[in-house]
Backbone of each chain as ProteinMPNN parsed JSONL, in Angstrom:
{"seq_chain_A": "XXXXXXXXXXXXXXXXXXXXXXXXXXXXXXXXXXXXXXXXXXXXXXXXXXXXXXXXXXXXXXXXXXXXXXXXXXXXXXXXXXXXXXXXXXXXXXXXXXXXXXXXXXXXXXXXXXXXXXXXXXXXXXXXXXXX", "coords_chain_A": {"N_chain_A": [[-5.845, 24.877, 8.983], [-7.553, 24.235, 6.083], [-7.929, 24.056, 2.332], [-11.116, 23.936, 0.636], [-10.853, 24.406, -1.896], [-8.864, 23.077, -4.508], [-5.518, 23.257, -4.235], [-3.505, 23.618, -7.305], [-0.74, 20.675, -7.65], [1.779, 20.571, -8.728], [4.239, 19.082, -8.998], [5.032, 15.769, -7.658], [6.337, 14.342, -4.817], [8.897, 13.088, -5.075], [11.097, 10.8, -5.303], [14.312, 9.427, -7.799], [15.957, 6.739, -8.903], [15.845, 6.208, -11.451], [14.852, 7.468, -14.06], [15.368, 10.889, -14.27], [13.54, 13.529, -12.046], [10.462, 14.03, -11.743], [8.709, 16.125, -13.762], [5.775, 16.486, -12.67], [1.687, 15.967, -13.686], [1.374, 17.293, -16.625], [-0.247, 20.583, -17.06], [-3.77, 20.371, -18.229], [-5.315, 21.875, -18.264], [-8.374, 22.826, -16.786], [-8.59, 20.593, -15.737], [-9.553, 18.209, -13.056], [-8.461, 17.268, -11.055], [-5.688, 17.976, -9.919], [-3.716, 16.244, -8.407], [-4.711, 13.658, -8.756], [-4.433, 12.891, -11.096], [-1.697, 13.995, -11.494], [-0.872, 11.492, -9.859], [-1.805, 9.056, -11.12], [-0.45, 9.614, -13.999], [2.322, 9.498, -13.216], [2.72, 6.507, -12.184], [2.042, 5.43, -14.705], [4.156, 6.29, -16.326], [6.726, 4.81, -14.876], [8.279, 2.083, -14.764], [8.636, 0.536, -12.562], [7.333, 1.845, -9.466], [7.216, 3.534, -6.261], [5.304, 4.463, -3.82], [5.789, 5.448, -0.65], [5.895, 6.064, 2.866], [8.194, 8.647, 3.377], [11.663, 8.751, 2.302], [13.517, 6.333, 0.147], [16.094, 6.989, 0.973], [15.657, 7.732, 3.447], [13.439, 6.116, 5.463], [10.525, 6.435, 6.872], [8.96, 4.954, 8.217], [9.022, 1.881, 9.285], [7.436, -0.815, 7.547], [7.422, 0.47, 5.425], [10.365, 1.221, 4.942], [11.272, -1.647, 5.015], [9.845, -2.569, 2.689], [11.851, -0.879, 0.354], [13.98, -1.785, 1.37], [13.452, -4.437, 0.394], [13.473, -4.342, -2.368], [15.965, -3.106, -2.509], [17.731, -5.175, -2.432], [17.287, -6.736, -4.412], [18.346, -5.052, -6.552], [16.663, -3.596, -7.88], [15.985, -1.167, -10.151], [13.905, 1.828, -9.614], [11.543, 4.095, -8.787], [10.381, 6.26, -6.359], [8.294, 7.658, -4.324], [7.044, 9.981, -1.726], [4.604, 9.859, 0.723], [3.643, 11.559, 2.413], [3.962, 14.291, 2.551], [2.148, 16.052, 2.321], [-1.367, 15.019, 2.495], [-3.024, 14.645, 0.758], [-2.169, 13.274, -1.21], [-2.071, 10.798, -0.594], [-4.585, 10.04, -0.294], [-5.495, 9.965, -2.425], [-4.25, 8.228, -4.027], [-4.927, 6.118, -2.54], [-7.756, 5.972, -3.546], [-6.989, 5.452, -6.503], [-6.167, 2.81, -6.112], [-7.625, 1.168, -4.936], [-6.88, 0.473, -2.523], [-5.549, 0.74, 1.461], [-3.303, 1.434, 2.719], [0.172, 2.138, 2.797], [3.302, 1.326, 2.251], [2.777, 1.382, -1.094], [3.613, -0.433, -4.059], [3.822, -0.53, -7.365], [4.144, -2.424, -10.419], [4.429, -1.99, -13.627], [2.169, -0.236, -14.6], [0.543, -1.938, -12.841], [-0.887, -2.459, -9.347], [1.287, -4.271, -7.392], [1.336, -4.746, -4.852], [1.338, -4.14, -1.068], [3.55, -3.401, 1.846], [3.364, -6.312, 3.27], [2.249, -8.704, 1.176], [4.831, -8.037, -1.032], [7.176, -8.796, 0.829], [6.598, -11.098, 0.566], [6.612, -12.081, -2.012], [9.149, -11.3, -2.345], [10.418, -13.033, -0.666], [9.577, -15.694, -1.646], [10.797, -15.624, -4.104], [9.735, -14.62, -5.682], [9.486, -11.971, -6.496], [11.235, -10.459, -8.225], [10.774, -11.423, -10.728], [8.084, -10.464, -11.403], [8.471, -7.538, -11.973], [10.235, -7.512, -13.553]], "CA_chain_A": [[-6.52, 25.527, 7.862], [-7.464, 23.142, 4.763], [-8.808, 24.971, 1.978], [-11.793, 22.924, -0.317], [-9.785, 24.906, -2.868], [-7.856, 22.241, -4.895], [-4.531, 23.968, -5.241], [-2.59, 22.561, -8.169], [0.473, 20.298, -7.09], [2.18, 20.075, -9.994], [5.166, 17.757, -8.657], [4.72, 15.034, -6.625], [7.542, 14.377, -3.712], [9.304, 11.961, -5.791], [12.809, 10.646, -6.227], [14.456, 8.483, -8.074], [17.217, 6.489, -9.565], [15.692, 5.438, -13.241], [15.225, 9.15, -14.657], [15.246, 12.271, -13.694], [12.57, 14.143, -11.205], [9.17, 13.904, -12.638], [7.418, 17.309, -13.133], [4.119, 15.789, -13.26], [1.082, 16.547, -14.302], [1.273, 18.759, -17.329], [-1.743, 21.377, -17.002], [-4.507, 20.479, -19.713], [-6.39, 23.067, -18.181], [-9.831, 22.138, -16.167], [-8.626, 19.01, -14.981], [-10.613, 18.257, -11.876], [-7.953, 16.653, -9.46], [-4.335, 17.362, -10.477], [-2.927, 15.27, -7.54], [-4.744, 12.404, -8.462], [-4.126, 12.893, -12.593], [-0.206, 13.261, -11.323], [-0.332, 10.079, -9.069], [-1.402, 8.176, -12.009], [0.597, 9.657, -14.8], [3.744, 8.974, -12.359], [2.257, 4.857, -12.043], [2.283, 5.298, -16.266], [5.762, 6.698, -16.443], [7.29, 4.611, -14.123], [7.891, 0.554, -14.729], [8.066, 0.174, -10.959], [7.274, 3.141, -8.754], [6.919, 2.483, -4.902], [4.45, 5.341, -2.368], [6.158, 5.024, 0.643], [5.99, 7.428, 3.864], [9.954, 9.385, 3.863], [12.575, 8.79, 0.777], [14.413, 5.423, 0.342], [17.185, 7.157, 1.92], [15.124, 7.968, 4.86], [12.241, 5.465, 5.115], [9.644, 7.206, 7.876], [7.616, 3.84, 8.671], [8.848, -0.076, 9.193], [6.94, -1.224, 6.461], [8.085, 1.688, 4.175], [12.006, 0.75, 4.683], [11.256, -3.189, 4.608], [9.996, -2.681, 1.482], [12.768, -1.026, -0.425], [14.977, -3.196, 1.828], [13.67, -5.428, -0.618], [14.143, -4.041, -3.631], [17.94, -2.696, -3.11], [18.277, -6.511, -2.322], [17.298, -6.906, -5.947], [19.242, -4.575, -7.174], [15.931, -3.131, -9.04], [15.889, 0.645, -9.837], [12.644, 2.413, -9.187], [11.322, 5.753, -8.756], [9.662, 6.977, -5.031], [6.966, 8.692, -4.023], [7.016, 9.606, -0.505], [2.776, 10.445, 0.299], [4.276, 12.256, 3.727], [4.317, 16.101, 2.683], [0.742, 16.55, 1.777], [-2.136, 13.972, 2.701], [-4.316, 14.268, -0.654], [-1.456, 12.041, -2.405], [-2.306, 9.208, -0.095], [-6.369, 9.912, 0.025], [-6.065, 10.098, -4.011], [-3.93, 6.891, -4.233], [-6.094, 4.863, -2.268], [-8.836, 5.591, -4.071], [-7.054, 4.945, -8.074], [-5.238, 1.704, -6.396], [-8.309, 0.357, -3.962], [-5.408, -0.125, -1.162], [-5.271, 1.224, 1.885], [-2.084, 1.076, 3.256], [1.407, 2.383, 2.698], [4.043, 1.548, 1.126], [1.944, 0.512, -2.244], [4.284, -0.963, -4.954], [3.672, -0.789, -8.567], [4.672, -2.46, -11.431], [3.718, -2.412, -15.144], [1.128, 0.152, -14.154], [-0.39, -2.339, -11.845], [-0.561, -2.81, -8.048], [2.097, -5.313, -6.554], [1.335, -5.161, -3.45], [1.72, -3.635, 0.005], [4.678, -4.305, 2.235], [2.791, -7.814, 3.377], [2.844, -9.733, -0.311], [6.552, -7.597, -1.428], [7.971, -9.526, 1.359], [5.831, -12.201, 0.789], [6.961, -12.265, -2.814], [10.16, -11.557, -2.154], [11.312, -14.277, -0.002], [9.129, -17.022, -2.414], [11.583, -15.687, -5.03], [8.661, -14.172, -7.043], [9.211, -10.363, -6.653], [12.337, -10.05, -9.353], [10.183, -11.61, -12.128], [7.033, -9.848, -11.233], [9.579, -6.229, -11.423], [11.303, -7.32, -14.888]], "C_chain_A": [[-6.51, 24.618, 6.655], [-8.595, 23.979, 4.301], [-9.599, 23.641, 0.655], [-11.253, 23.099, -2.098], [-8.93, 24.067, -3.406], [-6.539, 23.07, -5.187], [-3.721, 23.066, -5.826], [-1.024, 22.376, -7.215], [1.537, 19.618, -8.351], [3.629, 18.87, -10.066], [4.715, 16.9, -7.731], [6.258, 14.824, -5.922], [8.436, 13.151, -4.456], [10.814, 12.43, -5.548], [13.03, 9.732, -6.931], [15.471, 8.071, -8.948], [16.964, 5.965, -10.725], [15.592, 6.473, -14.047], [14.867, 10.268, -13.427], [13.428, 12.399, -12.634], [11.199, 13.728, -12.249], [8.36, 15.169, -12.153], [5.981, 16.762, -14.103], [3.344, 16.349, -13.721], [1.015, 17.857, -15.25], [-0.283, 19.779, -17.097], [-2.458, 21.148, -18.371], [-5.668, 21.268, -19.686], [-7.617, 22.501, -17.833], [-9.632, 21.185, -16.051], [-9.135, 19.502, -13.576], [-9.761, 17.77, -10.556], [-6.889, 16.426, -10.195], [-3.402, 16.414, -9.874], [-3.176, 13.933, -8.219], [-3.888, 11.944, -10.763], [-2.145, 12.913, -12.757], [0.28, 12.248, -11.176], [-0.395, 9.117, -10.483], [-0.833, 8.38, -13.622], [1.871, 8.996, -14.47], [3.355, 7.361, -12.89], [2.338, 4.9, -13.707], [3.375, 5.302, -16.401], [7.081, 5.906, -16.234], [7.065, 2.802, -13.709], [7.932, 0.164, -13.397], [8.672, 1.694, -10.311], [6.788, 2.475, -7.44], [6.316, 4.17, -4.418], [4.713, 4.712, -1.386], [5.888, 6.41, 1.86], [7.922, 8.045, 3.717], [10.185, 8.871, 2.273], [13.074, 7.18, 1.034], [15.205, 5.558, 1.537], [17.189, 7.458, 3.492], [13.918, 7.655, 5.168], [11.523, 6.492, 6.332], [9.066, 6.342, 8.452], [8.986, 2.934, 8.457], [8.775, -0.673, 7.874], [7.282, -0.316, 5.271], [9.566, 1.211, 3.581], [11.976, -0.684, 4.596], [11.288, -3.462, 3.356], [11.301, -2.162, 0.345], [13.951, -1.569, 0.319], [15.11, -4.075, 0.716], [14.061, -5.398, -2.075], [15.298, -3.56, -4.281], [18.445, -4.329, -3.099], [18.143, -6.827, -3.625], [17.995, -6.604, -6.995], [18.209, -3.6, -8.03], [15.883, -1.585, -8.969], [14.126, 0.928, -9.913], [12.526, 3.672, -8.171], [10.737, 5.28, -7.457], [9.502, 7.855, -4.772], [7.118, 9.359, -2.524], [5.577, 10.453, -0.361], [2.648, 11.848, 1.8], [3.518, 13.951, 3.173], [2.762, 16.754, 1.851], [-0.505, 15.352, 1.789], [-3.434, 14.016, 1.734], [-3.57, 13.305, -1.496], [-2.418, 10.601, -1.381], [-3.594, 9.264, -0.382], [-6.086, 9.404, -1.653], [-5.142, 8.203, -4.58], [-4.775, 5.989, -4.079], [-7.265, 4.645, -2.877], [-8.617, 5.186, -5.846], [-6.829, 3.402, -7.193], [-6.644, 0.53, -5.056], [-7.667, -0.21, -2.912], [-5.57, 0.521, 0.215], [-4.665, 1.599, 2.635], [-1.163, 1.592, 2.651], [2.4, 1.636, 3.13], [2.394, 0.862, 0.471], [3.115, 0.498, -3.427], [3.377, -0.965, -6.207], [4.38, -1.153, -10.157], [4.348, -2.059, -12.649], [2.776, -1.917, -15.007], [0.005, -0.226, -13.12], [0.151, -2.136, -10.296], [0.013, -3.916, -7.697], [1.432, -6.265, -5.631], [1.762, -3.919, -2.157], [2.984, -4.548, 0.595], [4.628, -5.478, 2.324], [3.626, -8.842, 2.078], [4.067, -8.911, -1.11], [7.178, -8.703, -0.876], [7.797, -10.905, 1.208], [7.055, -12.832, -0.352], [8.218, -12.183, -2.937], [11.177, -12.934, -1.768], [10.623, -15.969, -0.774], [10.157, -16.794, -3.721], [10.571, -15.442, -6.203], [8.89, -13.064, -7.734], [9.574, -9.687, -8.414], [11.665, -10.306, -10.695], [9.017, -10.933, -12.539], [7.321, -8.121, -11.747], [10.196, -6.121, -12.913], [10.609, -6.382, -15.866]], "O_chain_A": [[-5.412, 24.253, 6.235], [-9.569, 24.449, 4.889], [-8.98, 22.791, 0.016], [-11.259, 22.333, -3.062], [-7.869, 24.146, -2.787], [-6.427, 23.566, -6.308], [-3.261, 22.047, -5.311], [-0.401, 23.176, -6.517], [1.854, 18.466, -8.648], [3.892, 18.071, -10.966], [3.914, 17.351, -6.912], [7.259, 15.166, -6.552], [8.303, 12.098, -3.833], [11.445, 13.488, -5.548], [12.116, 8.91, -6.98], [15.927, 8.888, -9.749], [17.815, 5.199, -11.176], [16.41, 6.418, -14.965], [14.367, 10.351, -12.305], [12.508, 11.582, -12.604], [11.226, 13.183, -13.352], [7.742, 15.421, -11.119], [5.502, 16.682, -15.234], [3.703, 17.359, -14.326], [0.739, 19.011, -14.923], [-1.36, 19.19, -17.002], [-1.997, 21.558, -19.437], [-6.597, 21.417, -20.479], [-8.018, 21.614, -18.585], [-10.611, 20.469, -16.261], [-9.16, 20.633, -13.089], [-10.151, 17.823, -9.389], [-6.699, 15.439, -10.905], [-2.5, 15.848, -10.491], [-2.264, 13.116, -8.35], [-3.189, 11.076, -11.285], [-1.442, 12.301, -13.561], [1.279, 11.785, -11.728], [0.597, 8.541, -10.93], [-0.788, 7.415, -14.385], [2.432, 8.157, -15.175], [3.728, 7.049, -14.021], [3.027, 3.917, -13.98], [3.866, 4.202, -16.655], [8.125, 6.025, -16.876], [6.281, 2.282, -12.916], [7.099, -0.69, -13.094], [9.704, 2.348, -10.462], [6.212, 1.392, -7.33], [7.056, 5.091, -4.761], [4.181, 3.651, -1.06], [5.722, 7.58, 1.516], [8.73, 7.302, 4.275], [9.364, 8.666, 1.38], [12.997, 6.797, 2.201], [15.239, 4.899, 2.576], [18.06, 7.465, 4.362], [13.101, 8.573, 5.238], [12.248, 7.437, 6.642], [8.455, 6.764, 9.434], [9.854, 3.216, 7.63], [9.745, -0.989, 7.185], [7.336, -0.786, 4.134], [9.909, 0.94, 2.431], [12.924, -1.058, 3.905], [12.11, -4.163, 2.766], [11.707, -2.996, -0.464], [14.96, -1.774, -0.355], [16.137, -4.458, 0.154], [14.743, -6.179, -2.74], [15.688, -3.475, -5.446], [19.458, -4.663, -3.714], [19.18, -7.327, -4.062], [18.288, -7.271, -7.987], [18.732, -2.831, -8.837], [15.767, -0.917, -7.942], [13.319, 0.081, -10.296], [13.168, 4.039, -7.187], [10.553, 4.073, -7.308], [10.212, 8.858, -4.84], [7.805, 8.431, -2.097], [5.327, 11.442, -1.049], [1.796, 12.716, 1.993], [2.512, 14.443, 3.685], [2.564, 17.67, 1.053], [-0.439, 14.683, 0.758], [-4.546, 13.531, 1.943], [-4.122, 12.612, -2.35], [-3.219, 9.743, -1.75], [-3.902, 8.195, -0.909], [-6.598, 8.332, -1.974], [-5.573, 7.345, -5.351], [-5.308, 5.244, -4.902], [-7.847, 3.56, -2.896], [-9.555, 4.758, -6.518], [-7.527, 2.572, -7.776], [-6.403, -0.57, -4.559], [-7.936, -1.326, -2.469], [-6.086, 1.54, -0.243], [-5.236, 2.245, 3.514], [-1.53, 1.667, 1.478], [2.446, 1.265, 4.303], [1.444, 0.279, 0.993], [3.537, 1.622, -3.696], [2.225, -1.385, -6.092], [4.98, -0.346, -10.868], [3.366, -1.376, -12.356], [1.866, -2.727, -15.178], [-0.926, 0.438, -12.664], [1.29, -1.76, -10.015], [-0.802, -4.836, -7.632], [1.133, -7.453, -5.512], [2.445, -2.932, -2.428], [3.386, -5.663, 0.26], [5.49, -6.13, 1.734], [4.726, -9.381, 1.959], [4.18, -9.471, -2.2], [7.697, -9.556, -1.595], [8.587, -11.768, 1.588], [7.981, -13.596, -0.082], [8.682, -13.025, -3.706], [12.131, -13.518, -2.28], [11.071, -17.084, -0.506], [10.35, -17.799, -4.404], [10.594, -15.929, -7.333], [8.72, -12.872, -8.938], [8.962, -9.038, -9.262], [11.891, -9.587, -11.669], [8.78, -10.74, -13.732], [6.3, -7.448, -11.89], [10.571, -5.069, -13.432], [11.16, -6.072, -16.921]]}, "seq_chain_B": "XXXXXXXXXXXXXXXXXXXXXXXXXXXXXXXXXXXXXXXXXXXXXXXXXXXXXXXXXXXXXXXXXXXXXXXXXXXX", "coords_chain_B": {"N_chain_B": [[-10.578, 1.802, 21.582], [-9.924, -1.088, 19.203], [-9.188, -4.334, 20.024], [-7.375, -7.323, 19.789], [-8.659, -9.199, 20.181], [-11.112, -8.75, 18.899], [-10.949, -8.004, 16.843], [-10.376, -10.1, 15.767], [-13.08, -11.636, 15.919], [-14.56, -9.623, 14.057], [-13.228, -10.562, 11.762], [-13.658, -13.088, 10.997], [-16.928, -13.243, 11.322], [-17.251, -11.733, 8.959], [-16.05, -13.107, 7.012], [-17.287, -15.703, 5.654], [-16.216, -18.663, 7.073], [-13.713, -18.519, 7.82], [-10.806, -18.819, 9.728], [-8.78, -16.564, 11.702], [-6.26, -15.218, 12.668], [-4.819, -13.056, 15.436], [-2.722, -10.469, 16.427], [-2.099, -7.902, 18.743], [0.467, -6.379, 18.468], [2.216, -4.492, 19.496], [1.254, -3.69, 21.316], [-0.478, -1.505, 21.901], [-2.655, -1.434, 20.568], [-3.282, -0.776, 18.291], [-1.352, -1.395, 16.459], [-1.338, -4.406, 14.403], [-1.058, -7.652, 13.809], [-2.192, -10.294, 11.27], [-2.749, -13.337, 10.42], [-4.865, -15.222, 8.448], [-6.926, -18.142, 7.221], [-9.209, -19.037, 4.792], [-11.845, -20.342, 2.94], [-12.65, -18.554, 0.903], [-10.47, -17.649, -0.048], [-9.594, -19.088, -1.936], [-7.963, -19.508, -5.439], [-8.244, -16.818, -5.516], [-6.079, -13.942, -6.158], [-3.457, -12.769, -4.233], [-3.522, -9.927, -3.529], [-5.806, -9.933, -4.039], [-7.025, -10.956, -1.656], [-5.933, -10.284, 0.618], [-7.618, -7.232, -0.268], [-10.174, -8.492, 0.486], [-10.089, -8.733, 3.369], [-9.27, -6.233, 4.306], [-11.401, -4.534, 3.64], [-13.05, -5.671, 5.37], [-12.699, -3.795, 7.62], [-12.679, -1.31, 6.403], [-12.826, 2.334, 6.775], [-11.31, 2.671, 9.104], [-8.568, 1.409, 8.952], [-5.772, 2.273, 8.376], [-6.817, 4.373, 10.531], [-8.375, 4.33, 13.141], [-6.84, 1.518, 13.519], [-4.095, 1.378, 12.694], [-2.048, 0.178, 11.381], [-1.959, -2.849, 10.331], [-0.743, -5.692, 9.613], [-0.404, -8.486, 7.301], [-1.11, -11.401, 6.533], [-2.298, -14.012, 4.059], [-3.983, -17.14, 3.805], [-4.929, -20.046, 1.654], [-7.247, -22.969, 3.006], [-5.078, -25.78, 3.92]], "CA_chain_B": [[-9.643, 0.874, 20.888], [-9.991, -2.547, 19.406], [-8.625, -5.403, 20.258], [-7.248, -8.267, 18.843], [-10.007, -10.542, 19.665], [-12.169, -7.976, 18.51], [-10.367, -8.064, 14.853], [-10.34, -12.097, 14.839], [-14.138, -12.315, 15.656], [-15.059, -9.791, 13.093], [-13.002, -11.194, 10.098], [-14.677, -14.447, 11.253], [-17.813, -13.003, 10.554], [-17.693, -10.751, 7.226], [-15.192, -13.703, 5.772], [-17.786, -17.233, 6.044], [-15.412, -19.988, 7.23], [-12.53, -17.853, 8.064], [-9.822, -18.546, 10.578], [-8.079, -15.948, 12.206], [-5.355, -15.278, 14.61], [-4.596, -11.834, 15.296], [-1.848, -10.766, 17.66], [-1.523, -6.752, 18.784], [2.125, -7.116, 18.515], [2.59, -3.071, 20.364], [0.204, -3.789, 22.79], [-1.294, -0.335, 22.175], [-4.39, -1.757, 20.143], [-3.52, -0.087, 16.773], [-1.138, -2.023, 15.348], [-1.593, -5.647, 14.591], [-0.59, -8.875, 12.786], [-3.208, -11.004, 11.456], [-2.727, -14.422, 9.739], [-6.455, -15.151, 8.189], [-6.947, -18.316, 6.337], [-9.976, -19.261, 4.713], [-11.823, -21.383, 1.806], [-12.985, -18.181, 0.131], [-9.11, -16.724, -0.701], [-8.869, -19.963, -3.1], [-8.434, -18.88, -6.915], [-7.177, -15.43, -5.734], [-4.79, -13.122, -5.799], [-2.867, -12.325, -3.0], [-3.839, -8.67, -3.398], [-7.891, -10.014, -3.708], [-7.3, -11.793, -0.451], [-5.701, -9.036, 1.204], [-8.767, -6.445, 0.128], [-11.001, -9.186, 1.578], [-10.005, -8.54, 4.84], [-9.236, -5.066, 4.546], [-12.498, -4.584, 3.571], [-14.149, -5.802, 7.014], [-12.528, -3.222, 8.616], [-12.79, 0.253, 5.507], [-11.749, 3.728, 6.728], [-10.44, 1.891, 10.202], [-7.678, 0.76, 8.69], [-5.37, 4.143, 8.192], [-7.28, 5.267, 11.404], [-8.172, 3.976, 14.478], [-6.507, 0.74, 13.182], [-2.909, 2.506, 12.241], [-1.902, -0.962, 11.284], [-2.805, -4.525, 9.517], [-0.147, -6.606, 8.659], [-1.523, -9.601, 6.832], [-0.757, -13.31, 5.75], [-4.054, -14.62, 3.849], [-4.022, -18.353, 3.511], [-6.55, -20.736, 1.667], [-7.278, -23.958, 3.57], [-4.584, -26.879, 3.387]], "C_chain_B": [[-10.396, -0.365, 20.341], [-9.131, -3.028, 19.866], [-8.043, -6.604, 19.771], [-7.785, -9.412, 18.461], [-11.044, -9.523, 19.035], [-11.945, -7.946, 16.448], [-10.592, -9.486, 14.147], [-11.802, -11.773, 14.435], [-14.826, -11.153, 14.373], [-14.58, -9.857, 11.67], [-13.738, -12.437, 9.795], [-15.929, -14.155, 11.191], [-17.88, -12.875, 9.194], [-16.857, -12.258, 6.454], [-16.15, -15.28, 6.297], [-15.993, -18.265, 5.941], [-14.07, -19.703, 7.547], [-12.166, -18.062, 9.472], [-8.866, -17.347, 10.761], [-7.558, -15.824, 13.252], [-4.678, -13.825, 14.206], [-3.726, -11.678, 16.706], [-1.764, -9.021, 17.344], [0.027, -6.363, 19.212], [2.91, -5.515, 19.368], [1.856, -3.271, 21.614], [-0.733, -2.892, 22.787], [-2.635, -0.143, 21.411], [-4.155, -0.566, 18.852], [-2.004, -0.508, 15.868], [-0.647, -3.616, 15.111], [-1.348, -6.362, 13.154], [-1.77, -9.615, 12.511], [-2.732, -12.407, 10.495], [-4.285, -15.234, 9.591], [-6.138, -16.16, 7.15], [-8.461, -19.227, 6.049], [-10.271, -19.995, 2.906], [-11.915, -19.943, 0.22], [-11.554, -17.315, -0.557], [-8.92, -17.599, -1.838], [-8.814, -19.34, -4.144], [-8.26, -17.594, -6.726], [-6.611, -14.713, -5.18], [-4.527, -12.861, -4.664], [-3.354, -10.732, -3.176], [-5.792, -8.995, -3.233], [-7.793, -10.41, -2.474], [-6.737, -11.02, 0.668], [-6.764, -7.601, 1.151], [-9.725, -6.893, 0.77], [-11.646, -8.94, 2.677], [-9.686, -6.728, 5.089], [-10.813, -4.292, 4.543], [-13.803, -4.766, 4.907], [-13.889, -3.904, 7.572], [-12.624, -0.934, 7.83], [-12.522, 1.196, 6.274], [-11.008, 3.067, 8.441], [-9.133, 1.398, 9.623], [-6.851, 2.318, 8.476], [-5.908, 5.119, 9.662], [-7.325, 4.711, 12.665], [-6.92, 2.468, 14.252], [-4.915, 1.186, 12.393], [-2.156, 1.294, 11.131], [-1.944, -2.323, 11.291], [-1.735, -4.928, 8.993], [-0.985, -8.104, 8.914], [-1.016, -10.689, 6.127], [-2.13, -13.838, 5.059], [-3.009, -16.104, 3.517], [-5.036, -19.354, 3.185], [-5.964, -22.297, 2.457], [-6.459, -25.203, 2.895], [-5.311, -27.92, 2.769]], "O_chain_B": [[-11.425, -0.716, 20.919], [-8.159, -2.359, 20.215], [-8.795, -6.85, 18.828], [-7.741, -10.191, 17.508], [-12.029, -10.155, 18.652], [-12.59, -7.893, 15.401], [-10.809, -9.914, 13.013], [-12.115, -11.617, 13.255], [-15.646, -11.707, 13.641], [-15.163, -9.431, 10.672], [-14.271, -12.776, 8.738], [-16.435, -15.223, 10.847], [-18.405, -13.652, 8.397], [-17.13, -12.435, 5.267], [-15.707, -15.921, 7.25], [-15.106, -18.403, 5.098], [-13.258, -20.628, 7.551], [-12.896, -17.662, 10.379], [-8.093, -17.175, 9.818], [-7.931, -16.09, 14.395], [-4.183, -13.497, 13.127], [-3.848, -12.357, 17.726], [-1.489, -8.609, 16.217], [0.438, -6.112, 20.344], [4.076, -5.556, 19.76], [2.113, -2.896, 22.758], [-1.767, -3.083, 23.426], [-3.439, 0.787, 21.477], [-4.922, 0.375, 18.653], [-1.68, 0.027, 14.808], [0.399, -3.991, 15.642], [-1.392, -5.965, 11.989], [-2.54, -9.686, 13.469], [-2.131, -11.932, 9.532], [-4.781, -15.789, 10.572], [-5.396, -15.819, 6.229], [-8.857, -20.005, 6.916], [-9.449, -20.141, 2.001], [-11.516, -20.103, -0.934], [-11.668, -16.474, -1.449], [-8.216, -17.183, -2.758], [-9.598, -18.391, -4.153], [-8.083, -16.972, -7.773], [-6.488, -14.628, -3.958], [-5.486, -12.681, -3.914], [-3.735, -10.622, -2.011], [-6.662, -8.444, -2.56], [-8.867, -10.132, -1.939], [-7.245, -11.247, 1.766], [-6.86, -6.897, 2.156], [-10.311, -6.177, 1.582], [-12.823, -8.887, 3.033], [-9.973, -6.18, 6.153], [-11.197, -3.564, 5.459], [-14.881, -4.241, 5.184], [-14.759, -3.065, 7.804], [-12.624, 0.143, 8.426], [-11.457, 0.836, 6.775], [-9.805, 3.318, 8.514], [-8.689, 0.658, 10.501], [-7.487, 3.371, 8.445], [-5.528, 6.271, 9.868], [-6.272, 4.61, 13.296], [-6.008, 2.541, 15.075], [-5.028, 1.223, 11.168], [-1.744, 1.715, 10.05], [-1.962, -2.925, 12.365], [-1.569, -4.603, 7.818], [-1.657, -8.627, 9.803], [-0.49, -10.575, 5.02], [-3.058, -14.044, 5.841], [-1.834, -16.171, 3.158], [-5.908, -19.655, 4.0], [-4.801, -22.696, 2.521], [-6.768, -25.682, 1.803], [-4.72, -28.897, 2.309]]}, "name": "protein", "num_of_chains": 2, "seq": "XXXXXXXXXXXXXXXXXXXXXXXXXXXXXXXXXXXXXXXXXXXXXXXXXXXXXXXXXXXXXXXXXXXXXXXXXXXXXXXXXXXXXXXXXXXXXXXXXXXXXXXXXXXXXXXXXXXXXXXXXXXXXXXXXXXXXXXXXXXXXXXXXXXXXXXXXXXXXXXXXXXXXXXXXXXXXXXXXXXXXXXXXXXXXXXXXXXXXXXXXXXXXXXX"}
């Protein structure tokens, strides 16, 4: 059953170790797509935020846990998304971040990278400066 | 399914001058490695040179295509 019915999602599945929960999107009333007006408030909020499938603590994908593989190797804190528990986060991502793939990394409001260039950047010794 | 010659020859189309080597590293034809390097990644980003190629392949990728890992490389 999928209803064309947007129902508001006013949190996104998030955790994270830099602040608290994020109850997203405030309501400004007649917004047109609160998922996607959450996803990128969160990417505002949040000097590096990672959309992965599962939690850190329980990656769901390969490429999901590789990536913050890499970033506990850093030591860097950063919030997560996981796009798992409702499949309009991921549709609405892909279409602010032109990606289409999971994990998606963001810094400084921008796109990183997918797992690919993380690891890429990682192991060239780029990531940490890219992250500050 | 595709295949993994089926992924080289059409990045080697949509990308002029593009090398690819694609390996279905499950065997089960949906999820694959590709190392793609060509003249037109010069001058950018590792994320431009990664939509590139994502790009050949648009809602396939997430779908029949479950998986694309990707190396872009411009020509030594």
């Amino acid at each position: 059953m999928s209803s064309s019915e947007p129902s508001t999602i006013r949190d996104l599945p998030m955790s994270s170790n830099q602040t608290g929960p994020v109850g997203a999107a405030p309501s400004t009333g007649g917004e047109q797509n609160p998922i996607r007006e959450a996803i990128e408030q969160a990417i505002g909020e949040h000097k590096v935020i990672l959309f992965m499938k599962g939690t850190p603590e329980a990656p769901a994908c390969g490429f999901s846990a590789r990536t913050v593989a890499a970033l506990q190797e850093l030591d860097v804190p950063f919030a997560a998304v996981d796009i798992l528990p409702d499949p309009r986060i991921r549709q609405e991502l892909s279409v602010i971040s032109d990606w289409p793939t999971i994990p998606q990394l963001f810094a400084h409001g921008e796109l990183v990278g997918g797992c690919d260039i993380v690891i890429e950047m990682y192991e060239s010794g780029e990531l940490a400066g890219a992250l500050q | 399914m595709p295949s993994a010659e089926d992924l080289k020859q059409r990045i080697e189309i949509a990308i002029p001058g593009a090398q690819a080597e694609v390996e279905d590293y499950t065997g089960g034809g949906d999820h694959f490695k590709a190392t793609v390097t060509a003249a037109a990644f010069e001058g950018r980003s590792r994320i431009a040179q990664h939509r590139l190629v994502y790009d050949v392949f648009g809602a396939e990728i997430g779908g029949a295509i479950h998986a694309l890992s990707l190396k872009t490389q411009s020509p030594q």
